[in-house]
N, C-alpha and C positions, 0 to 999 in steps of 0.2 A: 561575361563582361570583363574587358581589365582595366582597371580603374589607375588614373594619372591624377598623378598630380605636380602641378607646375609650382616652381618657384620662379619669379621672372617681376622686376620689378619699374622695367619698361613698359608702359602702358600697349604701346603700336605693337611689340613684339610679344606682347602676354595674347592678345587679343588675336594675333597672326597665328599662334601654335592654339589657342583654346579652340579656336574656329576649323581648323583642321584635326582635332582630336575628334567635336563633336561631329564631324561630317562622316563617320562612319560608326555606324549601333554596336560594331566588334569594341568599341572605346567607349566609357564613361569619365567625364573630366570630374575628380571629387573637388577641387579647390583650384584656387588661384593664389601662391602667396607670394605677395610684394618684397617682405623680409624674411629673417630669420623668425624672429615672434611670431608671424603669423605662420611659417612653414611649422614651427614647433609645436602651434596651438592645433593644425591641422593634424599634425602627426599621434598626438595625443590622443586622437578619437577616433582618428580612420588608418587604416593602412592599404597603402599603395600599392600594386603589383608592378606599377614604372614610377621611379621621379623624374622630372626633368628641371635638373638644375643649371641658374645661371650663380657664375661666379660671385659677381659683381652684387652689393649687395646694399642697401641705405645700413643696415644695421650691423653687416659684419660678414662673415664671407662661407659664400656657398657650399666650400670644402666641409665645412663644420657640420650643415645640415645634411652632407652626402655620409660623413662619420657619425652620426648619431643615426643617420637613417638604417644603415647597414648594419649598423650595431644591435637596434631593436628590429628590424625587418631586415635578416637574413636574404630572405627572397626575394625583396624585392631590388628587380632592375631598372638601374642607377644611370641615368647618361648626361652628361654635361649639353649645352648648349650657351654659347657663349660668344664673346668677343676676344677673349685672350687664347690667345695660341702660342704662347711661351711655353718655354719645357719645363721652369718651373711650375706653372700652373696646371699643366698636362697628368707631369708626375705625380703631384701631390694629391688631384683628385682622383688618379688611379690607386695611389696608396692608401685612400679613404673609402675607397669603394666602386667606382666608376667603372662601369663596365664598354661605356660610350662616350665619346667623345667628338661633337659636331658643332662647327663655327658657322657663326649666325650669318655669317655674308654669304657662306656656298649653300643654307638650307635646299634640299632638293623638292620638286614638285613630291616625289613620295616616299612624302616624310613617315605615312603610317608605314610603310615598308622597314622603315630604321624601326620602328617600333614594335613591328613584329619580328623582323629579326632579332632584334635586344632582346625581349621576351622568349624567342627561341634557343636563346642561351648566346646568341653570337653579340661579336662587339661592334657595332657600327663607328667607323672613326673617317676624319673628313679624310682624304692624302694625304696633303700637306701633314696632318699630325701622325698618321703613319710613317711616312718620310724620317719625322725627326723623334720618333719612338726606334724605328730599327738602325738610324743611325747610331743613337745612346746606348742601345743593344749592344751593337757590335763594338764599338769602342771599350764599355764596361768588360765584354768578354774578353778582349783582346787582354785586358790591365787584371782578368784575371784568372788566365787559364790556368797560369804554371798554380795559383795557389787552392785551385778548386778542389773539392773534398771529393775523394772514388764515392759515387751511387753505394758501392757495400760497405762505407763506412756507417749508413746510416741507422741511427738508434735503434735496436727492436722493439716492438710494441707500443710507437708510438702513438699510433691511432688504431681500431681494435678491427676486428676482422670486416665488422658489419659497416663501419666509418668507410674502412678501404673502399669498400663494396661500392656504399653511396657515392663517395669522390668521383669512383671508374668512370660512373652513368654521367655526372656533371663533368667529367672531362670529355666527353661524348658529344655533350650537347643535348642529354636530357634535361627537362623540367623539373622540378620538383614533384609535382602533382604525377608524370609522367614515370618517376624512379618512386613514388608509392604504389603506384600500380603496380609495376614490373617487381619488386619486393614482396608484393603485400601488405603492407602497411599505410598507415593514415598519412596525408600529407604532413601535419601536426608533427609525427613521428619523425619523421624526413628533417623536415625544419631542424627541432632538438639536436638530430645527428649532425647536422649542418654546424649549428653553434658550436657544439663541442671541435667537431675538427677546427672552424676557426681560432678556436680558443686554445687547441694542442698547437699548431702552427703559427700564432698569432700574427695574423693575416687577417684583411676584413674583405675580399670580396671573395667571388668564385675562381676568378683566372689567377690570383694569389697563392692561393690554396691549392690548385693542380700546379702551380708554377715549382713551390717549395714542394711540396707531395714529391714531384717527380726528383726535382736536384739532390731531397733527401733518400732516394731509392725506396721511396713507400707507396709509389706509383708507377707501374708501366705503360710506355701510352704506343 
């Protein structure tokens, strides 16, 4: 089962994605939370293998619950769903952890499809916010070729042989549960090596963390 949990504080729209999670048995919906109180009271006693957060919030703003989420649930994949399509909004809950990003006007008929792709390590993002992610892309690079650091400048031993290891598989597009296999070891294990790399990098999601890995020469992809 992968168990979701929505934060979504719109009645029509909580009830439109709850009804579509529960329409397939591959999904368990754990909660519904209107705020952040209620997102944090949920988070406390369950963990999620998807959140689906909305920005917009009565108590304070979604970003915050996508940063605490990723922080205590490593694993778990994080995707926006939302009304704001601004680039501030966009960035900041990728810099929080957000691995998806989908505006509530284009939802597609299948929507569990985003969901198992997210889960499958990939980012689901509408166009439009693609568009204005690789435009910000290439501008930033542009402002900063001349001063970017050679790949063999990068630190030795910043992350240790076995971290390298697990990064490789999640820049792959493995699972967690899927890189203890392949390993040998316990999902649990996996997890732990996960935090630590966030924590050498300090970076809070997946795509962060292969992103800096590679620019510091501690990743070939």
């Amino acid at each position: 089962m992968i168990r979701v949990l929505l934060v979504e504080d719109e009645p029509g729209f909580a009830e439109r994605f709850a009804d579509i999670v529960r329409s397939d048995p591959e999904f368990e919906l754990i909660g519904i939370a209107p705020n952040c109180a209620a997102a944090r009271a949920v988070l406390a006693v369950e963990k999620p293998d998807i959140l689906l957060a909305d920005l917009g919030l009565p108590d304070g703003s979604g970003i915050d619950i996508i940063r605490e989420t990723a922080a205590r649930y490593p694993d778990c994949d994080i995707m926006v769903v939302s009304v704001f399509g601004d680039e501030d909004h966009v960035l900041a809950s990728i810099e929080a952890g957000a691995a998806g990003y989908v505006l509530k006007d284009s939802i597609p008929e299948e929507f569990l499809g985003l969901l198992r792709q997210l889960r499958a390590g990939g980012s689901p993002i509408t166009p439009v916010i693609a568009r204005k992610l690789l435009t910000r892309f290439k501008a930033d690079s542009a402002r900063g070729a001349e001063a970017k650091v050679p790949a063999t400048d990068a630190p030795p031993g910043v992350l240790s042989p076995r971290e390298t290891e697990v990064l490789t598989y999640i820049a792959k597009g493995f699972s967690f549960n899927e890189i203890a296999e392949l390993l040998g070891m316990s999902a649990h294990t996996v997890t732990t090596h996960v935090k630590r790399i966030y924590q050498k990098l300090a970076v809070h999601s997946r795509g962060e963390a292969v992103y800096e890995a590679t620019q510091m020469g501690l990743l070939r992809q």
